[in-house]
N, C-alpha and C positions, 0 to 999 in steps of 0.2 A: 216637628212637635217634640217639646222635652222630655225627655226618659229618667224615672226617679231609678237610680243603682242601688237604692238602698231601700227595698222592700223589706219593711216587717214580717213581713211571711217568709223568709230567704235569706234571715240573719243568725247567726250562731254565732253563741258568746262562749270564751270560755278563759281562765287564769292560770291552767296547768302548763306545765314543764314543758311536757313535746306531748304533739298531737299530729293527727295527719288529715289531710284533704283525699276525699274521694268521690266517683264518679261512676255513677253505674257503667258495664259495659255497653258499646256499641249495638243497638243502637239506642243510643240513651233518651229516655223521655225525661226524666225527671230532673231535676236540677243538684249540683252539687253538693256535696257538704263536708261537714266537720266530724272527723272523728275522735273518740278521745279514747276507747277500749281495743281496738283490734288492729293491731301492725301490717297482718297479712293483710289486709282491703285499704290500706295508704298508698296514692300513689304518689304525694308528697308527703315527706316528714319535715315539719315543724320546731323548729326548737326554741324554746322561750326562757332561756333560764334563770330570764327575771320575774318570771309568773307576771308578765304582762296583761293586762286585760285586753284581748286582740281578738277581734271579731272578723267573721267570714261572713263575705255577702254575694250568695249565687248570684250570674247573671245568666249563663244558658238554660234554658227550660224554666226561669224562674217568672210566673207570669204578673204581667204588669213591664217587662223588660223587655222591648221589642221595638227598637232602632231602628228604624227606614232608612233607607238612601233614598237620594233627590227622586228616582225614577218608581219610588214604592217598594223595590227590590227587601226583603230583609239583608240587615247588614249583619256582618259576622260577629261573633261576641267570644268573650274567652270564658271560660267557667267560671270564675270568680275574682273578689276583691279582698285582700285580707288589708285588716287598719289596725291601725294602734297610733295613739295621741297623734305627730304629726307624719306619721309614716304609710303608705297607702303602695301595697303590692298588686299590682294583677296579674292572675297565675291560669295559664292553659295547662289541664293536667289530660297525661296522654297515656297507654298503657299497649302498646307497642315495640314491634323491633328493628320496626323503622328507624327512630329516633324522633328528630324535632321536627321534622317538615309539617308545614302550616301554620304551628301552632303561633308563630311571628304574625302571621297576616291576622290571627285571629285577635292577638292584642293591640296590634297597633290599628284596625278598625275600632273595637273596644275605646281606646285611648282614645283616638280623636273623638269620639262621641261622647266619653263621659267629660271631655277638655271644654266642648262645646254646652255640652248644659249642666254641667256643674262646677269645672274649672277646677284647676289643680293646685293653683296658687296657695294655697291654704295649706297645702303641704311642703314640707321641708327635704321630706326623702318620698322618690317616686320610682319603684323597677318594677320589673315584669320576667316570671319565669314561665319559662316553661318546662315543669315538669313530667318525666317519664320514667314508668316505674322498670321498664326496661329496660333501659339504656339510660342509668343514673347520674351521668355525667357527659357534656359535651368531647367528643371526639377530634380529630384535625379537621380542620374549617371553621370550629365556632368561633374563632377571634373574627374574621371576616364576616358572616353572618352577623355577631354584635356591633360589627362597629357599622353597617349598614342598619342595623336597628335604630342607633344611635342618633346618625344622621336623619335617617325617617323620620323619628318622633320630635326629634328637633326642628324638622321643617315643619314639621305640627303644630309644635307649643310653641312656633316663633325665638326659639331661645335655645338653650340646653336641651340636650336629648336624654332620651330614660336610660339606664342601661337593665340589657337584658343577660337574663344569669339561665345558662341548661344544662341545669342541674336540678336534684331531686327534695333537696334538700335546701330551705328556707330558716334564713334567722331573722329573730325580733330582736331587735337592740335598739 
């Protein structure tokens, strides 16, 4: 069954400069969102310093978003989708001091699901972070880890693969 990612109840707009993505604590019901007033509760920051109009669209806990696997199983989802004109980020935001673990399997289920019913082609630029307000930057192994992302989402989209960025910190350009 097709899955709309782009629920009007689940979408935040916004024009400013920097802003930040957050996520309630574990264990979280509610679905992600955009910040625009308080840095302490960011657990990505955003920088836009073309005052882009860049929109954030929950996908976990945002209802009406609920992807099956072949067996009924729910499938994994990442927190959100940020867009602007032809650009389309999916972003696992994490708050931990672990680091990244998971949050790969979480976008690249995401990814194939939103490939399959709504296609990516329309887009020009396509990556996926994973942010963690912990641990704000990948450490030794993330080149490995990306370039396995890489080849993953590329056996996906038949094509080119996304690159994935773990790091805390997102630009619009």
């Amino acid at each position: 069954m097709p899955v709309n990612f782009f629920q009007p109840g689940c979408r935040h707009t916004t024009e400013i400069a920097r802003f930040g993505l957050c996520d309630d604590p574990q264990p979280a019901k509610s679905p992600a969102y955009l910040d625009e007033i308080d840095p302490d509760k960011w657990i990505a920051e955003v920088s836009n310093p073309g005052n882009r109009a860049v929109e954030f669209h929950a996908v976990d806990h945002c209802p009406g978003i609920d992807p099956r696997r072949t067996d009924g199983s729910a499938a994994q989802r990442c927190d959100g989708i940020l867009t602007w004109g032809r650009s389309i980020v999916f972003v696992e935001l994490k708050d931990r001091a672990r680091g990244f673990g998971g949050g790969q399997g979480q976008l690249l289920e995401t990814i194939r699901y939103f490939n399959a019913d709504q296609g990516l082609g329309g887009y020009d630029h396509v990556r996926a972070h994973v942010a963690n307000r912990q641990r704000p930057a990948a450490a030794i192994g993330g080149a490995q880890t990306i370039q396995t992302f890489r080849n993953e989402t590329a056996a996906i989209l038949g094509g080119k693969g996304v690159d994935l960025c773990l790091d805390r910190n997102i630009q619009v350009s």
